[in-house]
N, CA, C and O atoms as a CHARMM CRD file, in Angstrom:
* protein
*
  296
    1    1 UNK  N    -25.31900-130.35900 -37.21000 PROA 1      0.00000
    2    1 UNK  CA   -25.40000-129.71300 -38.51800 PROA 1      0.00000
    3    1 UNK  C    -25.09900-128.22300 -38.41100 PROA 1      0.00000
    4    1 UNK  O    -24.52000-127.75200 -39.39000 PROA 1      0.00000
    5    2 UNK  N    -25.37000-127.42200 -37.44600 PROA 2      0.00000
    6    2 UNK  CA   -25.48900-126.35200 -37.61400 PROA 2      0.00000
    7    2 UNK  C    -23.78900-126.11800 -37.20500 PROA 2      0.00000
    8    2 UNK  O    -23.21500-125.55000 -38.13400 PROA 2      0.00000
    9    3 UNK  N    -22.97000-126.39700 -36.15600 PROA 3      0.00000
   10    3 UNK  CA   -21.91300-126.60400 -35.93700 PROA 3      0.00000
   11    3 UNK  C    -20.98800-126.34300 -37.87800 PROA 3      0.00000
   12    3 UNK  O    -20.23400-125.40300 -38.13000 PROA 3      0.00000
   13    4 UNK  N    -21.18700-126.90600 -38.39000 PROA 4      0.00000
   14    4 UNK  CA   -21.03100-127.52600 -39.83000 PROA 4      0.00000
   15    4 UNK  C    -21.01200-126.16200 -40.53100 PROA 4      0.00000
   16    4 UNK  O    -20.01200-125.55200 -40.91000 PROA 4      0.00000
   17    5 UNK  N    -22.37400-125.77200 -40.64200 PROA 5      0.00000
   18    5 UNK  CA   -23.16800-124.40500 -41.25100 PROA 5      0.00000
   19    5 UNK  C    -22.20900-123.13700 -40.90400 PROA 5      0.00000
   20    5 UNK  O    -21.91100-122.35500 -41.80700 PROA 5      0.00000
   21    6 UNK  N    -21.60800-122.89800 -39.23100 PROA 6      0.00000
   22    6 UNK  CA   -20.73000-121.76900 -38.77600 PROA 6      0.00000
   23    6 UNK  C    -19.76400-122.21300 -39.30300 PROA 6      0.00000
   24    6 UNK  O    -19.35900-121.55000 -40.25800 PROA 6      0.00000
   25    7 UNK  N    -19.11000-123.27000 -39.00500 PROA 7      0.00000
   26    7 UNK  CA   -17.58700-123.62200 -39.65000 PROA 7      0.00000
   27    7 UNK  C    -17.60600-123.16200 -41.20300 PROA 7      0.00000
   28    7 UNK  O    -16.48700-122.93400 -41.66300 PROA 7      0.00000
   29    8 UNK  N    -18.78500-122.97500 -42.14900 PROA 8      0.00000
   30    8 UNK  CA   -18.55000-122.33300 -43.38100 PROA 8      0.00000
   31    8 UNK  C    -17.62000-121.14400 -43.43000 PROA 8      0.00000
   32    8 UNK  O    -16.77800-120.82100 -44.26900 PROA 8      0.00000
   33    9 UNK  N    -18.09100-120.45800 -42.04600 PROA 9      0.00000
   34    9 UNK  CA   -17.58100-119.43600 -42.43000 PROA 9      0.00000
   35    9 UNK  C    -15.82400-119.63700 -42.31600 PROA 9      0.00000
   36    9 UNK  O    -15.36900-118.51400 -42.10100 PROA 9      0.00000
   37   10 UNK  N    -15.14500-120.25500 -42.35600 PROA 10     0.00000
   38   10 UNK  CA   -13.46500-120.39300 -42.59700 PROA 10     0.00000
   39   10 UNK  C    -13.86800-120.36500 -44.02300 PROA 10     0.00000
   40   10 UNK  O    -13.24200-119.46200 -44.57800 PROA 10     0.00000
   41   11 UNK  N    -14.52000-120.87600 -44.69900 PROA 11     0.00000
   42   11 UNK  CA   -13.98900-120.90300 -45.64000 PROA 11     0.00000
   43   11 UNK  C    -14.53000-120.02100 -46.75700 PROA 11     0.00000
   44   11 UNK  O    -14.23700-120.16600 -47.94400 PROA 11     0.00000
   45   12 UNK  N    -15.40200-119.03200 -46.23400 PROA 12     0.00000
   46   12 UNK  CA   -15.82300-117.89000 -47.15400 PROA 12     0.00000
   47   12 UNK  C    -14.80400-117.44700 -48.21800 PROA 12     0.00000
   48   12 UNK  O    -15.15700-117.23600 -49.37900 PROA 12     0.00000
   49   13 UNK  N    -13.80800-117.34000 -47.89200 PROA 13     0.00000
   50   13 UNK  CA   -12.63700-116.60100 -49.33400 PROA 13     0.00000
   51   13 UNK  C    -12.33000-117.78400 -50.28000 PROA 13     0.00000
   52   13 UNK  O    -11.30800-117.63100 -50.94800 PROA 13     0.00000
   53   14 UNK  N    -12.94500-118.81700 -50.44900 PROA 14     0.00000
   54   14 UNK  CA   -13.13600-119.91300 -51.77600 PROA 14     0.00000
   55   14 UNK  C    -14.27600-119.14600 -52.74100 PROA 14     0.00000
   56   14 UNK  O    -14.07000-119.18700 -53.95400 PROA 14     0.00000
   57   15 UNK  N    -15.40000-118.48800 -52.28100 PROA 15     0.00000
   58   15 UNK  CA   -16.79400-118.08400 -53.09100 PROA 15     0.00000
   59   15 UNK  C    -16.70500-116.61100 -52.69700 PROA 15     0.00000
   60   15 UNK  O    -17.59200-115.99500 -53.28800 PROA 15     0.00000
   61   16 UNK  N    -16.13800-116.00200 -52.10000 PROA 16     0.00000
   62   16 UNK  CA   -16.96300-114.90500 -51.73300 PROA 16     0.00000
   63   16 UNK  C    -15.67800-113.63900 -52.58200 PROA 16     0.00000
   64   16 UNK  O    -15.44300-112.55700 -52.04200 PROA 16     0.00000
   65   17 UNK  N    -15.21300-113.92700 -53.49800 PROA 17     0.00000
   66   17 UNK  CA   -14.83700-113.08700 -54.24900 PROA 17     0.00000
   67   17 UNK  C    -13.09800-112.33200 -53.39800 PROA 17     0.00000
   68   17 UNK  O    -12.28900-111.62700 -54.00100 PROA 17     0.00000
   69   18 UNK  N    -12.99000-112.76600 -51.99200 PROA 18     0.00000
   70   18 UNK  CA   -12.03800-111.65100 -51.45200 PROA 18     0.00000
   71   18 UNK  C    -10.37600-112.96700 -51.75000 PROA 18     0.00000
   72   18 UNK  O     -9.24500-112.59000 -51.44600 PROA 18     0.00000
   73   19 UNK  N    -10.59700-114.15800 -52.25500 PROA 19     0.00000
   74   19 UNK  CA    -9.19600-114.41200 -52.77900 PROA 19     0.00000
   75   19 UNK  C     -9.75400-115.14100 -54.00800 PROA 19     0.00000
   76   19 UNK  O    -10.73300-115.88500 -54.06500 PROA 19     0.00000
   77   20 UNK  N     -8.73900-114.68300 -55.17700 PROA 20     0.00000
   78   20 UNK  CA    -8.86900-115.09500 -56.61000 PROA 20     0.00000
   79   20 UNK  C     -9.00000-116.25200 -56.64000 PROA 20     0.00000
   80   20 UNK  O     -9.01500-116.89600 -55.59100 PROA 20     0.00000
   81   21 UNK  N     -9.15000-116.91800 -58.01500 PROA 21     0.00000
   82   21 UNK  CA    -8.44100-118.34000 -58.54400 PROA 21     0.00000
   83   21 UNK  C     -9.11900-119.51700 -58.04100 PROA 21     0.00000
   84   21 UNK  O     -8.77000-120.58000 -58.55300 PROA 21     0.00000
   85   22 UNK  N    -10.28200-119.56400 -56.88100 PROA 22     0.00000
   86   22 UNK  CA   -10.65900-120.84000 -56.43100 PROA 22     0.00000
   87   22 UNK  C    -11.59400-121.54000 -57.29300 PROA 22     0.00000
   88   22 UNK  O    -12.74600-121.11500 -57.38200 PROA 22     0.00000
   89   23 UNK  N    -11.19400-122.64700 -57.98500 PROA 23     0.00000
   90   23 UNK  CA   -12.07900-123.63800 -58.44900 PROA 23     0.00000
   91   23 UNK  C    -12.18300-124.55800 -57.75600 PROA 23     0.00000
   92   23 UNK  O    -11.56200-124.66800 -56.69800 PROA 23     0.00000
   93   24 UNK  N    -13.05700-125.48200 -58.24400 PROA 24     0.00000
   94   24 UNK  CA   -13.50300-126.69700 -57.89300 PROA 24     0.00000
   95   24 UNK  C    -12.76700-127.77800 -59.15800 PROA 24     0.00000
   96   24 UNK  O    -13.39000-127.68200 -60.21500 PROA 24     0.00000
   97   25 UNK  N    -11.82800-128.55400 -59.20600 PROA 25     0.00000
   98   25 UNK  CA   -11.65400-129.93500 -60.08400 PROA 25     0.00000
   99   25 UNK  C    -12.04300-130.83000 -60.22600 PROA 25     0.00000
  100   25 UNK  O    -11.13600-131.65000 -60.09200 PROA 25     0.00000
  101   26 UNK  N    -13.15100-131.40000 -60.49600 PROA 26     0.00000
  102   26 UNK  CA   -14.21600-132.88400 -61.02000 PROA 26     0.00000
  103   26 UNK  C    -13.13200-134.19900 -60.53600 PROA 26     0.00000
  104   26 UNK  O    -11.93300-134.28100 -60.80400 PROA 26     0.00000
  105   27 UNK  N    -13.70400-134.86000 -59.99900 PROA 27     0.00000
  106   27 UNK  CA   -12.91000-136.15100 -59.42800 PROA 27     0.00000
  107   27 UNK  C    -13.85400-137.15800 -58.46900 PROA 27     0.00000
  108   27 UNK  O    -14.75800-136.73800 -57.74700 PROA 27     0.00000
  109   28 UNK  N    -13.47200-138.56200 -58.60100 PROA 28     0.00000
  110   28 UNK  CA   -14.38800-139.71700 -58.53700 PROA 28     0.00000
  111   28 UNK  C    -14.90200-139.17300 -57.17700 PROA 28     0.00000
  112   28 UNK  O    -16.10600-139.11300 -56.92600 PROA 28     0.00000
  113   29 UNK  N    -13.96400-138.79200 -56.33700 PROA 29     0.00000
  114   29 UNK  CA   -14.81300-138.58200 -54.97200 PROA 29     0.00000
  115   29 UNK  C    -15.42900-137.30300 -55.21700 PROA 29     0.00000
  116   29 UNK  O    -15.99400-137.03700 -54.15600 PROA 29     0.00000
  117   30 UNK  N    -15.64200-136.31100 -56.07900 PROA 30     0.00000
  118   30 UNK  CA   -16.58100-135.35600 -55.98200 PROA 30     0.00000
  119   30 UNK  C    -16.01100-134.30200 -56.52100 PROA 30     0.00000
  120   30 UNK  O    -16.32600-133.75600 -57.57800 PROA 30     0.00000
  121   31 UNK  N    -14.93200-133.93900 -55.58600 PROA 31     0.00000
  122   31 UNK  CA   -14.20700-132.61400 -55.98500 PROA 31     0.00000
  123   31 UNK  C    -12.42100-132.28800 -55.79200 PROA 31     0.00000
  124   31 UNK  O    -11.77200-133.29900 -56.05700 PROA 31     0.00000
  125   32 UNK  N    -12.00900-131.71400 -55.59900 PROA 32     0.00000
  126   32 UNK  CA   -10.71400-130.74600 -55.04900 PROA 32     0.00000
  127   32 UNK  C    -10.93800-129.38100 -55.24700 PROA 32     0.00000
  128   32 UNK  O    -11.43600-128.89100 -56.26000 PROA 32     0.00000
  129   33 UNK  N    -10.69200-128.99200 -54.60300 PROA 33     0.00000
  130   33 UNK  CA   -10.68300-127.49900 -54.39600 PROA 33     0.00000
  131   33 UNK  C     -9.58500-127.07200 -54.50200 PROA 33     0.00000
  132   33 UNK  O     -8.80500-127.19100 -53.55800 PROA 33     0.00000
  133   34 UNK  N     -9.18300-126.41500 -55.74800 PROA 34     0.00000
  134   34 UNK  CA    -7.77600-126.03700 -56.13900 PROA 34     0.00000
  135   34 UNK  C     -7.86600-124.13400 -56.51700 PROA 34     0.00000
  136   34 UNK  O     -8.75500-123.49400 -57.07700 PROA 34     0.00000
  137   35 UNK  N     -6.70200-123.74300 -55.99900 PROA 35     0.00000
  138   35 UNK  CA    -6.22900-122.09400 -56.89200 PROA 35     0.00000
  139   35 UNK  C     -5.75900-122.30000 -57.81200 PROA 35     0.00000
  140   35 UNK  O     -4.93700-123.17700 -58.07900 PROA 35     0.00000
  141   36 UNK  N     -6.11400-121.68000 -58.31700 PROA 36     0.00000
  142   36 UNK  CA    -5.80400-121.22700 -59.98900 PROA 36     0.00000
  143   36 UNK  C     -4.33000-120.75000 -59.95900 PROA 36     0.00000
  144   36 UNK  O     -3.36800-121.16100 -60.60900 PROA 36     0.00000
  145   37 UNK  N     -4.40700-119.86300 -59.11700 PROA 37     0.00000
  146   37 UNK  CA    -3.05300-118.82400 -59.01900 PROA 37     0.00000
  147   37 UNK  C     -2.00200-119.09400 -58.50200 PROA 37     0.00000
  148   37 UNK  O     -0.88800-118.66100 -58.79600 PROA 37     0.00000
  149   38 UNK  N     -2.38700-120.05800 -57.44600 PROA 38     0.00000
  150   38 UNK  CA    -0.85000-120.65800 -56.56000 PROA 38     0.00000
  151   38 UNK  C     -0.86800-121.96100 -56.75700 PROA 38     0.00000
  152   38 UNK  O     -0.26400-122.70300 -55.98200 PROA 38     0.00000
  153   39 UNK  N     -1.71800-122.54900 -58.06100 PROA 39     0.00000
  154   39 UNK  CA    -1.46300-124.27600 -58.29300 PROA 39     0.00000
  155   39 UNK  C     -1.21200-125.10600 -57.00700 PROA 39     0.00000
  156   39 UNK  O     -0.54800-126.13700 -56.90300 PROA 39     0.00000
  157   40 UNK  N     -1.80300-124.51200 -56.17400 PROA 40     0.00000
  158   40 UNK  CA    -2.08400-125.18300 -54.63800 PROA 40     0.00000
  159   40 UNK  C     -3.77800-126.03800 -54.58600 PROA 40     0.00000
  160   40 UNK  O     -4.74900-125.51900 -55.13600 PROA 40     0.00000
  161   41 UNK  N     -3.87100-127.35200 -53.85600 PROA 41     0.00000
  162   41 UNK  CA    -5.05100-127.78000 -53.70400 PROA 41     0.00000
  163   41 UNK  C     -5.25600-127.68300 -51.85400 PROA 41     0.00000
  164   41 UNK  O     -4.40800-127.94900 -51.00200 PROA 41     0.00000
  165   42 UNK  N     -6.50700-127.26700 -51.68100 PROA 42     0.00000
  166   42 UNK  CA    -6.89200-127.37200 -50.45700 PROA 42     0.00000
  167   42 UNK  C     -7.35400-128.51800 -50.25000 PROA 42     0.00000
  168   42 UNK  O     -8.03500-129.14100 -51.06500 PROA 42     0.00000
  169   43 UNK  N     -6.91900-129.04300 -48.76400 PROA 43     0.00000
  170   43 UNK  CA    -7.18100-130.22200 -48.30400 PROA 43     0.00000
  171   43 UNK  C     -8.44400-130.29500 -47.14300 PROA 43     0.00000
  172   43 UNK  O     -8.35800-129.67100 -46.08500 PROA 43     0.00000
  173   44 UNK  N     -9.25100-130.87700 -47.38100 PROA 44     0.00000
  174   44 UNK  CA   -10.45800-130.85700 -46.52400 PROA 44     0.00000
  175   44 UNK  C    -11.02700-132.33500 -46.27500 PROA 44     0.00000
  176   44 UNK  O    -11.94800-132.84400 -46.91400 PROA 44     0.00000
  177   45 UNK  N    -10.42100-132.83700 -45.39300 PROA 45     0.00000
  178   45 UNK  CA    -9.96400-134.10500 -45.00800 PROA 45     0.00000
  179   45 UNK  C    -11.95300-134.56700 -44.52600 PROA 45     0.00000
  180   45 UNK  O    -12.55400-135.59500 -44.83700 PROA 45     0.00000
  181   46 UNK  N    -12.35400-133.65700 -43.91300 PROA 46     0.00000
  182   46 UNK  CA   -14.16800-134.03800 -43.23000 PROA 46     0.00000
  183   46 UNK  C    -14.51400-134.32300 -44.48200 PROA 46     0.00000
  184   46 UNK  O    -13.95100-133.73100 -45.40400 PROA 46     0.00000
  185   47 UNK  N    -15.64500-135.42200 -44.76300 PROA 47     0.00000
  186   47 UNK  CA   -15.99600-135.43000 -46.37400 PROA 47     0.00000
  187   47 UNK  C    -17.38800-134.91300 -46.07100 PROA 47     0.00000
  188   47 UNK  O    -18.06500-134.67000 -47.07000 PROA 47     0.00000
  189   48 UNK  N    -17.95800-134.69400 -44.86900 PROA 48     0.00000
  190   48 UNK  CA   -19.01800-133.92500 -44.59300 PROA 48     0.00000
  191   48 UNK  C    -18.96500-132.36700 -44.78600 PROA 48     0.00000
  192   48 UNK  O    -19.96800-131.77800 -45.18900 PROA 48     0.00000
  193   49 UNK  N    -17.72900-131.65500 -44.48400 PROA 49     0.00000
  194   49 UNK  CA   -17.81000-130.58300 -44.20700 PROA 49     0.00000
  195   49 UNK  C    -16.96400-130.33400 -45.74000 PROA 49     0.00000
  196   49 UNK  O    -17.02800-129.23800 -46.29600 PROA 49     0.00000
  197   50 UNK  N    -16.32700-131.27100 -46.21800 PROA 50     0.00000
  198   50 UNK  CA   -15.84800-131.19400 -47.80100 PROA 50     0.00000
  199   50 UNK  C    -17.41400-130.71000 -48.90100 PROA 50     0.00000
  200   50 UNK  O    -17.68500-129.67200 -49.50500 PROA 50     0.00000
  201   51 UNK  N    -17.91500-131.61200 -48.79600 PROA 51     0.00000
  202   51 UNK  CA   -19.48800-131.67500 -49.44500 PROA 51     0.00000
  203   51 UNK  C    -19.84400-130.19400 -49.41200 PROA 51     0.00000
  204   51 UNK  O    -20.20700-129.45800 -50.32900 PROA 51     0.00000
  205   52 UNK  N    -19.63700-129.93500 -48.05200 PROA 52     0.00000
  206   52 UNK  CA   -20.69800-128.48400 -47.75500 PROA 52     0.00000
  207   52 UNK  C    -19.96300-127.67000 -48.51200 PROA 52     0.00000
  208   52 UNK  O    -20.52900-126.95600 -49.34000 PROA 52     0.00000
  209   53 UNK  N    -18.62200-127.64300 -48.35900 PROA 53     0.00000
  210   53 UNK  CA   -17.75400-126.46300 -49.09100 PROA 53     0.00000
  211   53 UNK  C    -18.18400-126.61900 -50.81700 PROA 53     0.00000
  212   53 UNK  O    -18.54400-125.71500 -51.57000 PROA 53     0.00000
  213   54 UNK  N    -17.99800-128.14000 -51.13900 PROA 54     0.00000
  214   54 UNK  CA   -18.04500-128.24500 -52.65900 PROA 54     0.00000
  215   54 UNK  C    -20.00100-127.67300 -52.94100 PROA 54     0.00000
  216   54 UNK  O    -20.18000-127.05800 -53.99200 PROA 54     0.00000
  217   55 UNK  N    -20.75900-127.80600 -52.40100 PROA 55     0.00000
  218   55 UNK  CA   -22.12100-127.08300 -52.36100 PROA 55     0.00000
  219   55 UNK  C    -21.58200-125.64100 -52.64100 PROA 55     0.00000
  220   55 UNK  O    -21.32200-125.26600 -53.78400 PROA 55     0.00000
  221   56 UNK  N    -21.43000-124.85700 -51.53900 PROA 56     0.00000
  222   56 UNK  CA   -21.77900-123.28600 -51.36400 PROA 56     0.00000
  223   56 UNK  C    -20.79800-122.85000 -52.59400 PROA 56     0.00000
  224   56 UNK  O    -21.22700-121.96600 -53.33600 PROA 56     0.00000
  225   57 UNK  N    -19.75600-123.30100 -52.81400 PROA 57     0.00000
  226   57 UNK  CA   -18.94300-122.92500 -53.74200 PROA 57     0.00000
  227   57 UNK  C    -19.80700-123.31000 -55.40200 PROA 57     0.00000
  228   57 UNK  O    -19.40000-122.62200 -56.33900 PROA 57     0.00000
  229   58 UNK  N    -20.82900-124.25500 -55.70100 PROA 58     0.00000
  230   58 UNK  CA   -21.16400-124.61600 -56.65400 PROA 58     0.00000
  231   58 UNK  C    -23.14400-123.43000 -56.82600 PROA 58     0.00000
  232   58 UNK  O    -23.78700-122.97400 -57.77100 PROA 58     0.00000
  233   59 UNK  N    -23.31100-123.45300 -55.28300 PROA 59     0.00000
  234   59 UNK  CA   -24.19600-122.07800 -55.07600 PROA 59     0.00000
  235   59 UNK  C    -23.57100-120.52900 -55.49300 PROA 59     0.00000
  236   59 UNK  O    -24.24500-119.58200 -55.89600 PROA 59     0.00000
  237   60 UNK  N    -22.37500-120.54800 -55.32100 PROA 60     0.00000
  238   60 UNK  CA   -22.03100-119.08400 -55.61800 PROA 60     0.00000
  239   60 UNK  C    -21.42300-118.90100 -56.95800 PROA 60     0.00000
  240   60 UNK  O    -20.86800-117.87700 -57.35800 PROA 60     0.00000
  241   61 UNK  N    -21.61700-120.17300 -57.69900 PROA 61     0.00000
  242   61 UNK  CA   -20.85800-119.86800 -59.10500 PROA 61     0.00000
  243   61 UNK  C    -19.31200-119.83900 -59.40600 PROA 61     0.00000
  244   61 UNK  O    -18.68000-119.44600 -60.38700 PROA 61     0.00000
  245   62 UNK  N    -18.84600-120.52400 -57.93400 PROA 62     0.00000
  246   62 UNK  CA   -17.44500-120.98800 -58.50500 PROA 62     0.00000
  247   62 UNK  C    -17.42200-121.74400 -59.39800 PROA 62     0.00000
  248   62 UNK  O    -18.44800-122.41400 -59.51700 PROA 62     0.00000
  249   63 UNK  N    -16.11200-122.03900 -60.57700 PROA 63     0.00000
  250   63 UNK  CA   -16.24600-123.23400 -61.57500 PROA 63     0.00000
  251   63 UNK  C    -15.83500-124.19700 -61.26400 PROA 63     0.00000
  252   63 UNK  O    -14.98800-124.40100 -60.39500 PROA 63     0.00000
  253   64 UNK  N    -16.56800-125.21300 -62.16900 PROA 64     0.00000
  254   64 UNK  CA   -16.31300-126.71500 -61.67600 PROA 64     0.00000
  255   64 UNK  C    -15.59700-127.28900 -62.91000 PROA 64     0.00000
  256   64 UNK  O    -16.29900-127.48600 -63.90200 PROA 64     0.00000
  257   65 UNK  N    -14.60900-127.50800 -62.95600 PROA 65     0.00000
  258   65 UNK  CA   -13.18600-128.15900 -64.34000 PROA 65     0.00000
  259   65 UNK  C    -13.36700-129.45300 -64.25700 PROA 65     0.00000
  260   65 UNK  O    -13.87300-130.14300 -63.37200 PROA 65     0.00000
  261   66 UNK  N    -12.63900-129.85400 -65.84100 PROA 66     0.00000
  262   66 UNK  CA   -12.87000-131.27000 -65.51400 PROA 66     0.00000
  263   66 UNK  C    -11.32000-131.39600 -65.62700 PROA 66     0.00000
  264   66 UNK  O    -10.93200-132.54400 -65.84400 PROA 66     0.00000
  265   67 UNK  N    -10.37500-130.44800 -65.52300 PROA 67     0.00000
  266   67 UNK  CA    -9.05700-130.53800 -65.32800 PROA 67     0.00000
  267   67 UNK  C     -8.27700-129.58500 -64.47400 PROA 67     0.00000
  268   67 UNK  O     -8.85000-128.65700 -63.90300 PROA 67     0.00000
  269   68 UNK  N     -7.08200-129.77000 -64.37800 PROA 68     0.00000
  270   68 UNK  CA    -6.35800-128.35900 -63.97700 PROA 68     0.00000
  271   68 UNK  C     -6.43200-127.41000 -64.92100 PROA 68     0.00000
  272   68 UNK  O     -6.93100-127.99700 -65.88100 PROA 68     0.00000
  273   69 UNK  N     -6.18600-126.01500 -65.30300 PROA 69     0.00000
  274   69 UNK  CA    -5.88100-124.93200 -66.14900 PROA 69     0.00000
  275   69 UNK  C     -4.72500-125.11600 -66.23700 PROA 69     0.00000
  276   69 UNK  O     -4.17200-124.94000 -65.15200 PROA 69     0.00000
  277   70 UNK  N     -3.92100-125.45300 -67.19600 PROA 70     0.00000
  278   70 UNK  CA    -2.05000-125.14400 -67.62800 PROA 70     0.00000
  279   70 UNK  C     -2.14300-123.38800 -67.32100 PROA 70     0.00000
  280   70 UNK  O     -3.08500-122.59700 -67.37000 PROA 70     0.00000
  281   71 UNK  N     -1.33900-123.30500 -67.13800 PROA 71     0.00000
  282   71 UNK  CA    -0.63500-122.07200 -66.50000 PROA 71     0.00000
  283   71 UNK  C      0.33900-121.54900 -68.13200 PROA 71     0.00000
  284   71 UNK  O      1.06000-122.18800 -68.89900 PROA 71     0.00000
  285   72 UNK  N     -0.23000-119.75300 -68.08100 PROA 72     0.00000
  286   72 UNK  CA     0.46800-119.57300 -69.47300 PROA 72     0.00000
  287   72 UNK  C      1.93300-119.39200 -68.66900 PROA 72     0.00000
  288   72 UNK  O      2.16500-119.00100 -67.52500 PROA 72     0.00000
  289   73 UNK  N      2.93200-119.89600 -69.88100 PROA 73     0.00000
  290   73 UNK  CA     4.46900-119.68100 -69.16200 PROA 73     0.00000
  291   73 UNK  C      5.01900-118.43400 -69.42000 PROA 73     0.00000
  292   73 UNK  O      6.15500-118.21400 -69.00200 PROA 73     0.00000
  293   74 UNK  N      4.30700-117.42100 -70.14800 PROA 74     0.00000
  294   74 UNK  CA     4.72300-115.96800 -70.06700 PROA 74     0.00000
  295   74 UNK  C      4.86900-115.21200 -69.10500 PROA 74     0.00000
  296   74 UNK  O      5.22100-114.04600 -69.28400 PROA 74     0.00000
């Protein structure tokens, strides 16, 4: 577990404010972790260490969608 707990730290720039745009997208298995800004989804293949990310990110007040955001085309 604790192994688990350090590996958070890769992924601090989802919650911790230093890269924009990271949500969370609602889906049967739980989540996706998508940018807003580069319409890119992160892939986090561990569903253990997926969980933990979709946690700390739902602890720090990232949002949780029940869709993508359309992108304004301006």
């Amino acid at each position: 577990m604790e192994a688990l707990v350090t590996g958070m730290q890769d992924y601090d720039h989802l919650w911790d404010g230093s890269e924009e745009g990271w949500v969370v997208i609602r889906t049967r298995s739980g989540g996706t972790v998508y940018n807003c800004q580069s319409q890119m989804a992160l892939l986090i293949e561990d569903e253990d260490e997926r969980a933990q990310v979709l946690q700390q990110m739902q602890e720090h007040g990232r949002p949780f969608l029940d869709a993508i955001p359309k992108r304004d085309s301006a």
